[in-house]
PyMOL Python script that loads the backbone (N, CA, C, O; Angstrom):
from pymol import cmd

cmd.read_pdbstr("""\
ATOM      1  N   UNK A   1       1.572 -23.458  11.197  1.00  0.00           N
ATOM      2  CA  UNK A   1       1.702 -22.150  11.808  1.00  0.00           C
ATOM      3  C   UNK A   1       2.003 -22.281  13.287  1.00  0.00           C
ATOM      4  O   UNK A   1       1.264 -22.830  14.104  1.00  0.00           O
ATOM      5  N   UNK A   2       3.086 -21.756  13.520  1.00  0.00           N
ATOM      6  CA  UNK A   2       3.103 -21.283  15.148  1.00  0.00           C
ATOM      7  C   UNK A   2       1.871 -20.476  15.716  1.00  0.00           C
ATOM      8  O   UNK A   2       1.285 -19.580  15.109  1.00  0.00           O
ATOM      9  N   UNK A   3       1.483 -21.089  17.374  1.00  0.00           N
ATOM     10  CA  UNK A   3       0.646 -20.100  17.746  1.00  0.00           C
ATOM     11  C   UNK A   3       1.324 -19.030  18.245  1.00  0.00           C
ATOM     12  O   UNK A   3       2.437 -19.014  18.772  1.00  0.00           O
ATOM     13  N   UNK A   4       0.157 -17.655  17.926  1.00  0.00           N
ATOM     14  CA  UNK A   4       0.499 -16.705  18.780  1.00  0.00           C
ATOM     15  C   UNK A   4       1.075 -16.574  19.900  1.00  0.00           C
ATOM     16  O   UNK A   4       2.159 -16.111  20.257  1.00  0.00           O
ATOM     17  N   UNK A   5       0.255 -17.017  20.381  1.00  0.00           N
ATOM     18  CA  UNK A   5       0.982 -17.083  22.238  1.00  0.00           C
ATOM     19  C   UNK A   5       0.655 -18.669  22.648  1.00  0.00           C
ATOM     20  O   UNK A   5       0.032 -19.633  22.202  1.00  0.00           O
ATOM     21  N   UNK A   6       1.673 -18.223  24.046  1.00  0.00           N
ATOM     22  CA  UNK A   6       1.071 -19.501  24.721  1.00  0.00           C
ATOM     23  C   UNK A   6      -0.345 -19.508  24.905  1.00  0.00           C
ATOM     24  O   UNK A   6      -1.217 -18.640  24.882  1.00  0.00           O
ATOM     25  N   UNK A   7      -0.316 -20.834  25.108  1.00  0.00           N
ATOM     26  CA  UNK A   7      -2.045 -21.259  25.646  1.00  0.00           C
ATOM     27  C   UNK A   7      -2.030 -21.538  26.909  1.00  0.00           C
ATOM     28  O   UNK A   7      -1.324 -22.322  27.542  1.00  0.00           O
ATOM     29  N   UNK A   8      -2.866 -20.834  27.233  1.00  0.00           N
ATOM     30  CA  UNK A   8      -3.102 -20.998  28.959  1.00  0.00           C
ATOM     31  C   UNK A   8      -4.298 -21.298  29.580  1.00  0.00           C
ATOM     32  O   UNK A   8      -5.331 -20.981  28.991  1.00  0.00           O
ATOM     33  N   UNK A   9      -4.355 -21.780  30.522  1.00  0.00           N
ATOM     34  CA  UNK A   9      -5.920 -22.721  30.801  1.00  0.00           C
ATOM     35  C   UNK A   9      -6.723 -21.240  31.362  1.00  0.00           C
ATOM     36  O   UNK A   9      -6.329 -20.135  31.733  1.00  0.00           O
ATOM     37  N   UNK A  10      -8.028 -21.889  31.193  1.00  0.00           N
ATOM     38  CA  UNK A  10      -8.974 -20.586  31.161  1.00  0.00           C
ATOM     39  C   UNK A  10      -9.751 -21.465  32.425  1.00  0.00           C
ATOM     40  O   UNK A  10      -9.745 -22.693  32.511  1.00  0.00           O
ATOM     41  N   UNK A  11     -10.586 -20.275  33.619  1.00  0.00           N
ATOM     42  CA  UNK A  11     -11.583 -20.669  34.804  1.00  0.00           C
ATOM     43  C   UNK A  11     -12.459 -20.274  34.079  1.00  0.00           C
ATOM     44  O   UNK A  11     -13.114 -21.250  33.714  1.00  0.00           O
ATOM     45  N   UNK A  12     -13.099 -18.731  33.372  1.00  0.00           N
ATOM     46  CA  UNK A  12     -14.017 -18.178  33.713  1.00  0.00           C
ATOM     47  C   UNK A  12     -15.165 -19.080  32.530  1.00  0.00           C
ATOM     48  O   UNK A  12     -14.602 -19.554  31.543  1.00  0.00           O
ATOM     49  N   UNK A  13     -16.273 -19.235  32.612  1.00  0.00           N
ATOM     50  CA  UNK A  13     -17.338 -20.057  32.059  1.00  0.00           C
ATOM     51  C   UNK A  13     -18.412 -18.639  32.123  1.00  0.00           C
ATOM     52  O   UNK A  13     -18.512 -17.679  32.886  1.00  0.00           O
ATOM     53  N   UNK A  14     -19.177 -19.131  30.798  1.00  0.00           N
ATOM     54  CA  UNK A  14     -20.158 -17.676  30.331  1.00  0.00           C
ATOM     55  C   UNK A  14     -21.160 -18.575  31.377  1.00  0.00           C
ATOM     56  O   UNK A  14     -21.379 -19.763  31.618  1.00  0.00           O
ATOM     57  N   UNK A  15     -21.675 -17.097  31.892  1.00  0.00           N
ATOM     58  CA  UNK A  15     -22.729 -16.965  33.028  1.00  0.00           C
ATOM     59  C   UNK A  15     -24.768 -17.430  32.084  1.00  0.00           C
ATOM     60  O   UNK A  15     -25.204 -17.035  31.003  1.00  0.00           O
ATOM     61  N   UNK A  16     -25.442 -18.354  33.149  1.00  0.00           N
ATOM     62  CA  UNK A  16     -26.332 -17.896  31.669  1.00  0.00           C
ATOM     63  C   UNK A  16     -27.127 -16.783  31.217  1.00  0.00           C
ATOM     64  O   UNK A  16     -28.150 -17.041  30.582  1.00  0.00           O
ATOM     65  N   UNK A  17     -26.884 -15.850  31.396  1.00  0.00           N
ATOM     66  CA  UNK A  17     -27.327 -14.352  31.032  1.00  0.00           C
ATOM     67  C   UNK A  17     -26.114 -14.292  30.461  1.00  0.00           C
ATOM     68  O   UNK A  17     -26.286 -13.329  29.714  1.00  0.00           O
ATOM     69  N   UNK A  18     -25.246 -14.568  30.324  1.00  0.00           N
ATOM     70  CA  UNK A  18     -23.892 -14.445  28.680  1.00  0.00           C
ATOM     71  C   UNK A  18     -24.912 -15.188  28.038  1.00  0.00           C
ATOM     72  O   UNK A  18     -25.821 -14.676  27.384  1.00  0.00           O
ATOM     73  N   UNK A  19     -24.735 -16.541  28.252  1.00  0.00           N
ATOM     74  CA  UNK A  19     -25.104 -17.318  27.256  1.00  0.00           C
ATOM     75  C   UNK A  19     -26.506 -17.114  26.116  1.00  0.00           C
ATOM     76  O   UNK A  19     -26.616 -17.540  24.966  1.00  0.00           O
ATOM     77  N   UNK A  20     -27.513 -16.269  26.976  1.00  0.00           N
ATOM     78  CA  UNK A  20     -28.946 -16.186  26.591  1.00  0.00           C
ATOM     79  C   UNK A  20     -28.408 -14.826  25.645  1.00  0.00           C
ATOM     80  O   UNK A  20     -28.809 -14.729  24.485  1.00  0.00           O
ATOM     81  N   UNK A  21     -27.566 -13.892  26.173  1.00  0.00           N
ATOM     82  CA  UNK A  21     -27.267 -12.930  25.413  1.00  0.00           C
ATOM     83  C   UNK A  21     -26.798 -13.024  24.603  1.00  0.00           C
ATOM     84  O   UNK A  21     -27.045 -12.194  23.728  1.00  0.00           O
ATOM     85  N   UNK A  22     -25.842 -14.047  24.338  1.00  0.00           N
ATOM     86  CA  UNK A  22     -24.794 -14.940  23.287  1.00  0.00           C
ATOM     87  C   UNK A  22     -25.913 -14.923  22.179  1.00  0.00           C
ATOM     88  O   UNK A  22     -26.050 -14.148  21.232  1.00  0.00           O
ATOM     89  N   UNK A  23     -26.813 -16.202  22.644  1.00  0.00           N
ATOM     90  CA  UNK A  23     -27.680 -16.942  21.547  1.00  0.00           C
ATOM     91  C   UNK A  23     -28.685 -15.850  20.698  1.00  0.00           C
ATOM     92  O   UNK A  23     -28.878 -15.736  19.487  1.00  0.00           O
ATOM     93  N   UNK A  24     -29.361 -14.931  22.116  1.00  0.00           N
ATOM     94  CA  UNK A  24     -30.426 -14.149  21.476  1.00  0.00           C
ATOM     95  C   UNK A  24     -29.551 -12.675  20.415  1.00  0.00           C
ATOM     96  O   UNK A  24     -30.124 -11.827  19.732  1.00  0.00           O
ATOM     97  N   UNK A  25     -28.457 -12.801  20.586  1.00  0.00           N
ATOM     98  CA  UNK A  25     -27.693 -11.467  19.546  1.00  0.00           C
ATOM     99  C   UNK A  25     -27.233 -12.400  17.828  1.00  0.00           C
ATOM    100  O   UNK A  25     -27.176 -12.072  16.642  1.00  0.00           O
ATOM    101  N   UNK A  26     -27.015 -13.542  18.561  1.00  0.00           N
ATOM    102  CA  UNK A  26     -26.765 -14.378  17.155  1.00  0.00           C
ATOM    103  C   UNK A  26     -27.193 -13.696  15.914  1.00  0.00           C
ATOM    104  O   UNK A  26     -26.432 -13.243  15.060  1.00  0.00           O
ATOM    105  N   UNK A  27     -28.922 -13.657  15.892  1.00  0.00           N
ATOM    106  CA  UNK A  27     -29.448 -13.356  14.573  1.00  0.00           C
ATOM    107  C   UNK A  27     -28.891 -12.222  13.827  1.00  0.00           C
ATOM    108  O   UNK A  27     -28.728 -12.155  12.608  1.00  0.00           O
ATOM    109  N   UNK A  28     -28.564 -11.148  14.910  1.00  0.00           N
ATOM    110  CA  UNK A  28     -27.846  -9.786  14.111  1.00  0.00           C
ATOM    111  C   UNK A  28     -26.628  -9.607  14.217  1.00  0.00           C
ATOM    112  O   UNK A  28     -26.165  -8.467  14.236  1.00  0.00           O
ATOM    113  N   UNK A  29     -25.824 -10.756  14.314  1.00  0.00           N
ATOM    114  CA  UNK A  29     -24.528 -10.219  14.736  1.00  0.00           C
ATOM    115  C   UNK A  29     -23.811 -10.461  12.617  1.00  0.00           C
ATOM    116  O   UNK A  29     -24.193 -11.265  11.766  1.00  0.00           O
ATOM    117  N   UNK A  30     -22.954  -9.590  12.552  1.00  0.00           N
ATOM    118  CA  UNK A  30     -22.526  -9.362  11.034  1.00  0.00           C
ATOM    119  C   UNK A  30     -21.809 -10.518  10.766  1.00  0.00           C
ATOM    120  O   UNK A  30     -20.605 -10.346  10.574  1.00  0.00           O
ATOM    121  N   UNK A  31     -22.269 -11.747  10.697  1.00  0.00           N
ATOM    122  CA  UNK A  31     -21.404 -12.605   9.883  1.00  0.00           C
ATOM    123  C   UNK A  31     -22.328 -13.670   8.951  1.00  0.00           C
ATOM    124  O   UNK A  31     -23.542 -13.475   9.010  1.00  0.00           O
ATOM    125  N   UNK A  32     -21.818 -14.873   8.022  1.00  0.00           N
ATOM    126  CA  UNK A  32     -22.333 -15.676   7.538  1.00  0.00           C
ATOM    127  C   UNK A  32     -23.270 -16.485   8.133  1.00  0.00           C
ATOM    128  O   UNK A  32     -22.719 -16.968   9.122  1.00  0.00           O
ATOM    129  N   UNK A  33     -24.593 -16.955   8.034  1.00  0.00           N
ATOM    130  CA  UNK A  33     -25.248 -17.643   8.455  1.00  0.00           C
ATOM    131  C   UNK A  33     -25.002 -18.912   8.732  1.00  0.00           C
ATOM    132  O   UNK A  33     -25.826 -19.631   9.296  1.00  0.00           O
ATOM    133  N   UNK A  34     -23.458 -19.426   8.232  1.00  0.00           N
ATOM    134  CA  UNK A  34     -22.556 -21.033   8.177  1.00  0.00           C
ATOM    135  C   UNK A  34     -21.798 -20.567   9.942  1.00  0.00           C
ATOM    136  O   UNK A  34     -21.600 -21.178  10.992  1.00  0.00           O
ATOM    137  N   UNK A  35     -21.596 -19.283   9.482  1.00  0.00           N
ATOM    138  CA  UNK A  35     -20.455 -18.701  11.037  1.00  0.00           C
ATOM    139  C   UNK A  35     -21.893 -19.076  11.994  1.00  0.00           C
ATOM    140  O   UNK A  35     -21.912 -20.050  12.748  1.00  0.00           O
ATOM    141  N   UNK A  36     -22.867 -18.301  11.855  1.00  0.00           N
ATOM    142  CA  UNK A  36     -24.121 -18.784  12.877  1.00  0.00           C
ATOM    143  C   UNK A  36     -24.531 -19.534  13.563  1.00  0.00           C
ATOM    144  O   UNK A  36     -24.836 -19.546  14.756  1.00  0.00           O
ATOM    145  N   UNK A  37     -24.551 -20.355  12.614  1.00  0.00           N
ATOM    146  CA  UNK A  37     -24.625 -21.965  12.686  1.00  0.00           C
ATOM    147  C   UNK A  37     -23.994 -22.922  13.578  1.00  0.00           C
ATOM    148  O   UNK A  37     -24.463 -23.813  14.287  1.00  0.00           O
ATOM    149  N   UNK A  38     -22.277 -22.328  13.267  1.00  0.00           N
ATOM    150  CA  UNK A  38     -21.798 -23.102  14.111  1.00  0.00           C
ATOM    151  C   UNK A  38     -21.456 -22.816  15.069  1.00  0.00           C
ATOM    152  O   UNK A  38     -21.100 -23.748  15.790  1.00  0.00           O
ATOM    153  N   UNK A  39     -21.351 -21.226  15.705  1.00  0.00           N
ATOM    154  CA  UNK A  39     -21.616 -20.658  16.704  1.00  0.00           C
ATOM    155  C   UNK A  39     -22.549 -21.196  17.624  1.00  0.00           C
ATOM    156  O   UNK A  39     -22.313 -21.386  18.817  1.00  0.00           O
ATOM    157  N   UNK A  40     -23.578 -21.427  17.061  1.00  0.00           N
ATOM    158  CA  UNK A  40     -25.070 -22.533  17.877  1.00  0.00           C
ATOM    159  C   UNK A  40     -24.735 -23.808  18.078  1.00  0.00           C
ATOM    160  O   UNK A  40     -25.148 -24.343  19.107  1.00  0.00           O
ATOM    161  N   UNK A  41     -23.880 -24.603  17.099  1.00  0.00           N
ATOM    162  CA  UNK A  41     -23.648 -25.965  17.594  1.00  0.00           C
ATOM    163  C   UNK A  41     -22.511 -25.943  18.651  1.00  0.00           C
ATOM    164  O   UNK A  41     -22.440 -26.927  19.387  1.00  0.00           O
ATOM    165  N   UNK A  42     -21.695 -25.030  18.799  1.00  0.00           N
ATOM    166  CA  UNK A  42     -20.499 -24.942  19.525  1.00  0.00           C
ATOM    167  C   UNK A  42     -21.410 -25.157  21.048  1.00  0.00           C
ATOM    168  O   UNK A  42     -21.447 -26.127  21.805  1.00  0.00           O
ATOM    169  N   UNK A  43     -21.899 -24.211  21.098  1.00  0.00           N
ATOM    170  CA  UNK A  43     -22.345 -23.696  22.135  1.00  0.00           C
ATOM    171  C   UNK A  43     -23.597 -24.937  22.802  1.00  0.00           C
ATOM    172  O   UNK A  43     -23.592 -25.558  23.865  1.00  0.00           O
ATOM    173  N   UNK A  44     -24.395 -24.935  21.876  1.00  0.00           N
ATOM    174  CA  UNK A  44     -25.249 -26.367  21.914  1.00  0.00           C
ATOM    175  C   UNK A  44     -24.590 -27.972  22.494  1.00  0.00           C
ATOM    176  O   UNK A  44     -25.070 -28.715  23.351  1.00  0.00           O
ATOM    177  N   UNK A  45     -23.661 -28.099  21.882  1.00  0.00           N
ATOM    178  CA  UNK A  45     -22.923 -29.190  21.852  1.00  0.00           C
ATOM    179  C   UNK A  45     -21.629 -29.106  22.648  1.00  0.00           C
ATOM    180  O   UNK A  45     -20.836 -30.045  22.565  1.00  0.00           O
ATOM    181  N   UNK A  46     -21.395 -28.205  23.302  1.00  0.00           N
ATOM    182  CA  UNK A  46     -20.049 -28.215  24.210  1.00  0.00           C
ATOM    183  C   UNK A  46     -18.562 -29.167  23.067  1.00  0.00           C
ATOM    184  O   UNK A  46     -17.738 -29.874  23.647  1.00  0.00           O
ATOM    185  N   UNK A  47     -18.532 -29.055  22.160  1.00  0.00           N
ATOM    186  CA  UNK A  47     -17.625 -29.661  21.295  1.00  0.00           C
ATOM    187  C   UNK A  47     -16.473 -29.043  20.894  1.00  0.00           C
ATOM    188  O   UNK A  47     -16.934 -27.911  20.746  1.00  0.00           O
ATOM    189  N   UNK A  48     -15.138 -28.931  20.565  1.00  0.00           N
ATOM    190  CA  UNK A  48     -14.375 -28.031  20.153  1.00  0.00           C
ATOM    191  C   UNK A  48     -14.508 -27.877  19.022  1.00  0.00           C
ATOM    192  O   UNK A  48     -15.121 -28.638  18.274  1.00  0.00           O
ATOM    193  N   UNK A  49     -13.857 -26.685  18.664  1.00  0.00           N
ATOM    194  CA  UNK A  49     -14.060 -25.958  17.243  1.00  0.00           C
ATOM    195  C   UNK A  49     -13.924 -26.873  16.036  1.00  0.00           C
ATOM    196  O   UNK A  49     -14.785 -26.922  15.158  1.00  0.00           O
ATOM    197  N   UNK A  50     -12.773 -27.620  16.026  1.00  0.00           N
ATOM    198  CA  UNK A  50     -12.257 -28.348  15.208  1.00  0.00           C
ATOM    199  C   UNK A  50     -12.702 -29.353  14.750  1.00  0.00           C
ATOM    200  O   UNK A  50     -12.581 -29.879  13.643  1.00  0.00           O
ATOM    201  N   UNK A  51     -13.547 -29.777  16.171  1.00  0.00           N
ATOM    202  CA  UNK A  51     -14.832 -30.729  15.313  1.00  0.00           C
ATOM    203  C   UNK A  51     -16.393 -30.444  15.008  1.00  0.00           C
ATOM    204  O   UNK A  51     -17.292 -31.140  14.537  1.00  0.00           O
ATOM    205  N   UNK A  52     -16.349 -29.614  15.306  1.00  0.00           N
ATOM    206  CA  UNK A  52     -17.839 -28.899  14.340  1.00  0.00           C
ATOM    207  C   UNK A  52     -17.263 -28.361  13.379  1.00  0.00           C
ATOM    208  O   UNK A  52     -18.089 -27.803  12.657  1.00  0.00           O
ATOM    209  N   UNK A  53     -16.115 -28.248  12.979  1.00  0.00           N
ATOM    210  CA  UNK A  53     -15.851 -27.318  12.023  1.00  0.00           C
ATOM    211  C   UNK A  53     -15.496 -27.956  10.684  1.00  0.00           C
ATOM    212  O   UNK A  53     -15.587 -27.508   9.541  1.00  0.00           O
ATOM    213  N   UNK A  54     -14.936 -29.488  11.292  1.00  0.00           N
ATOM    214  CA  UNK A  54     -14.633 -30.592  10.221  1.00  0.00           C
ATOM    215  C   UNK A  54     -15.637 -31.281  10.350  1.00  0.00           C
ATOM    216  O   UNK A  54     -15.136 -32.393  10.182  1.00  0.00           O
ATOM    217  N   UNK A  55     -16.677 -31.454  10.522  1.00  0.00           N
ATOM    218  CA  UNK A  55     -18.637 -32.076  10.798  1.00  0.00           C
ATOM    219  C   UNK A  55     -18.466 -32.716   9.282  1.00  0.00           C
ATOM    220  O   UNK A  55     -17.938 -31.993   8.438  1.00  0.00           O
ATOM    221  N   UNK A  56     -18.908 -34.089   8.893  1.00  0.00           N
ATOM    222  CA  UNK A  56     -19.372 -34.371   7.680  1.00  0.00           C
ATOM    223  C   UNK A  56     -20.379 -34.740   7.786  1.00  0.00           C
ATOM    224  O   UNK A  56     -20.512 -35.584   8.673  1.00  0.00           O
ATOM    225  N   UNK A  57     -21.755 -34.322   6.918  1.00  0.00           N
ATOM    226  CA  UNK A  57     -23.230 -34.625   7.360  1.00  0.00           C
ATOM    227  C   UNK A  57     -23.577 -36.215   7.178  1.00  0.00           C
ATOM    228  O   UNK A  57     -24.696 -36.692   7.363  1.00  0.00           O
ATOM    229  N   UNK A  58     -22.294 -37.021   6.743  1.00  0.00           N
ATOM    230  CA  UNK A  58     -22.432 -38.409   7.102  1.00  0.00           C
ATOM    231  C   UNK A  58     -22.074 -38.828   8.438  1.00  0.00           C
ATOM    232  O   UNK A  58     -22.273 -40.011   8.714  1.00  0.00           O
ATOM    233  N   UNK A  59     -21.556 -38.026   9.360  1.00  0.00           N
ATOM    234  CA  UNK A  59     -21.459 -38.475  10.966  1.00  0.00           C
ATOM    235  C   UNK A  59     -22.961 -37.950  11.416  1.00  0.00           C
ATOM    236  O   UNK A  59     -23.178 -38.344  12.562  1.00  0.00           O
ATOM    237  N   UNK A  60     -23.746 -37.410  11.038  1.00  0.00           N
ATOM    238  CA  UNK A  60     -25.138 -37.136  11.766  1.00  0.00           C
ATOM    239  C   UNK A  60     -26.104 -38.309  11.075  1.00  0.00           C
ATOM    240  O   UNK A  60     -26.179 -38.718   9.916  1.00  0.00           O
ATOM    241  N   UNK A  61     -26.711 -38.619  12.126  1.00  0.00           N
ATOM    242  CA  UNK A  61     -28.181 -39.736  11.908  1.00  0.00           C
ATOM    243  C   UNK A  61     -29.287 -38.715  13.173  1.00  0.00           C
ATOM    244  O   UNK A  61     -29.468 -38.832  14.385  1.00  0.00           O
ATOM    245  N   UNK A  62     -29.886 -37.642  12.002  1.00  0.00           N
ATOM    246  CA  UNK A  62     -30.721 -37.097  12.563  1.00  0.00           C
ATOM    247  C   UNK A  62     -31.932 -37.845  12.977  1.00  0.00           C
ATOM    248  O   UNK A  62     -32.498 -37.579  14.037  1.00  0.00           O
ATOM    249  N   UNK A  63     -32.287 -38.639  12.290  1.00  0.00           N
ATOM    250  CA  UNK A  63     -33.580 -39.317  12.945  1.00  0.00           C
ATOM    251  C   UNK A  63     -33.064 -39.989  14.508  1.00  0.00           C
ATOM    252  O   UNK A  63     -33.951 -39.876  15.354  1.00  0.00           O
ATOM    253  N   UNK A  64     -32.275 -40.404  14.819  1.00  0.00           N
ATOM    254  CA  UNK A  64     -31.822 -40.804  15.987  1.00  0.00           C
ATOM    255  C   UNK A  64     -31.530 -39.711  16.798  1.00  0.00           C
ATOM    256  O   UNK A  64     -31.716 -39.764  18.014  1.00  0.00           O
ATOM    257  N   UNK A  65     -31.055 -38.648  16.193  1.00  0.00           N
ATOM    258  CA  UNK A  65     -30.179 -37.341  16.782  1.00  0.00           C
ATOM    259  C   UNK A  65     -28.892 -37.754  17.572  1.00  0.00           C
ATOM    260  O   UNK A  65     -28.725 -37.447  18.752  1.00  0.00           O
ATOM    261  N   UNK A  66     -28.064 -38.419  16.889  1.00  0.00           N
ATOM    262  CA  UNK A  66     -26.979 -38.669  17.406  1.00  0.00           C
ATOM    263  C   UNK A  66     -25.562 -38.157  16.079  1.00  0.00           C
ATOM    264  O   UNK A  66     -25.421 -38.595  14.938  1.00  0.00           O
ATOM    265  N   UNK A  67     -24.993 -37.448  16.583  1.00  0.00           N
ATOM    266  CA  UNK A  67     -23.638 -37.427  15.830  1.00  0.00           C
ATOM    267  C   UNK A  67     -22.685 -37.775  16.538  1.00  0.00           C
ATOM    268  O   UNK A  67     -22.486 -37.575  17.737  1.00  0.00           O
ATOM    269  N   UNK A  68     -21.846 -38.516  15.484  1.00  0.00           N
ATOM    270  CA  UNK A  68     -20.760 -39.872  16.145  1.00  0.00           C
ATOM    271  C   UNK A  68     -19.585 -38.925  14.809  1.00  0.00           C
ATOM    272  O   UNK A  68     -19.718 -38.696  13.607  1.00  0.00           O
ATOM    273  N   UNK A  69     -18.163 -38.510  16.141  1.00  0.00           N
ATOM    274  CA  UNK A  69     -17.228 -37.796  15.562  1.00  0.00           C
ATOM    275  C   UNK A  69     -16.054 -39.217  15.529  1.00  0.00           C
ATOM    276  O   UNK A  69     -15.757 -39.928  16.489  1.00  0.00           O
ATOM    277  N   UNK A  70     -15.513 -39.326  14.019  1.00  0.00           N
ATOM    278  CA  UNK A  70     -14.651 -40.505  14.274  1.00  0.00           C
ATOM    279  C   UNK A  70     -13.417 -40.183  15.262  1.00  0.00           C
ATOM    280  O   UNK A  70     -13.130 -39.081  15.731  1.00  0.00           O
ATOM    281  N   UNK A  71     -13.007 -40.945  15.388  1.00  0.00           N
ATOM    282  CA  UNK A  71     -11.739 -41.113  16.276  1.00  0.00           C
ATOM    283  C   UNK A  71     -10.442 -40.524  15.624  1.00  0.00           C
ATOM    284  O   UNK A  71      -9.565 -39.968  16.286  1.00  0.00           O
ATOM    285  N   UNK A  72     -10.402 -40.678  14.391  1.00  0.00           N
ATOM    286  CA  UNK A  72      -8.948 -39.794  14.195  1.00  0.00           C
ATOM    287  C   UNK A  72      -9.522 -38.368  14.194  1.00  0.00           C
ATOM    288  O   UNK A  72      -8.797 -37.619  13.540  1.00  0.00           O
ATOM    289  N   UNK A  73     -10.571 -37.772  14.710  1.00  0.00           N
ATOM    290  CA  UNK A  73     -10.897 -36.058  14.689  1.00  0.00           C
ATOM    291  C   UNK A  73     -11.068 -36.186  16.358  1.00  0.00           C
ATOM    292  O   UNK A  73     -10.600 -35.196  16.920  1.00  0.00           O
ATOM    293  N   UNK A  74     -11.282 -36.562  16.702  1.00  0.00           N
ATOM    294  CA  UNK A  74     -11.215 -36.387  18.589  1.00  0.00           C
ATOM    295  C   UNK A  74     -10.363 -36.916  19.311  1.00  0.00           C
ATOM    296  O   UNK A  74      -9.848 -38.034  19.293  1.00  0.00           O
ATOM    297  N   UNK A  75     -10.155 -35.418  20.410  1.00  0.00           N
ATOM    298  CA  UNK A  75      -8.868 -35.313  20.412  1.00  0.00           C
ATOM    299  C   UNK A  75      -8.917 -36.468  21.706  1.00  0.00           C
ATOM    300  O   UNK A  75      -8.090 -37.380  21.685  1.00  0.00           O
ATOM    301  N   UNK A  76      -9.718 -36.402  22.601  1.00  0.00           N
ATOM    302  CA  UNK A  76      -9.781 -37.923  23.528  1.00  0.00           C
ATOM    303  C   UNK A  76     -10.034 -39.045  22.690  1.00  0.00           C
ATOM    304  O   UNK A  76     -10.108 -40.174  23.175  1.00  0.00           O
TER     305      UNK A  76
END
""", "prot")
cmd.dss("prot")
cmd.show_as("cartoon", "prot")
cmd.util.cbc("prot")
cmd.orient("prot")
């Protein structure tokens, strides 16, 4: 798919009163609890979409708390 538009670099960064407002509306906002989810890791994890979104629960070693994204999914 072509994108919509161009992509253009963005300054503005959520303030943390966005962010607290972000997290604390989460619970009622109308979507899937999977959309939730990763709404929280996005945000948690400063990661792009594309790799929380392709996450296989074999890249997490929760007892360590480390998730390791392979190299052909990141984009550095």
């Amino acid at each position: 798919l072509k994108p919509p538009a161009k992509e253009t670099p963005r300054d503005r960064v959520l303030s943390p009163a966005e962010i607290q407002t972000f997290w604390n509306g989460l619970p009622d906002a109308d979507m899937s609890e999977g959309s939730r989810l990763a709404l929280k890791m996005l945000l948690a994890t400063a990661q792009r979409r594309g790799e929380v979104a392709l996450a296989k629960w074999n890249e997490f070693d929760l007892g360590s708390e480390v998730w390791t994204i392979p190299a052909e999914r990141s984009k550095a």
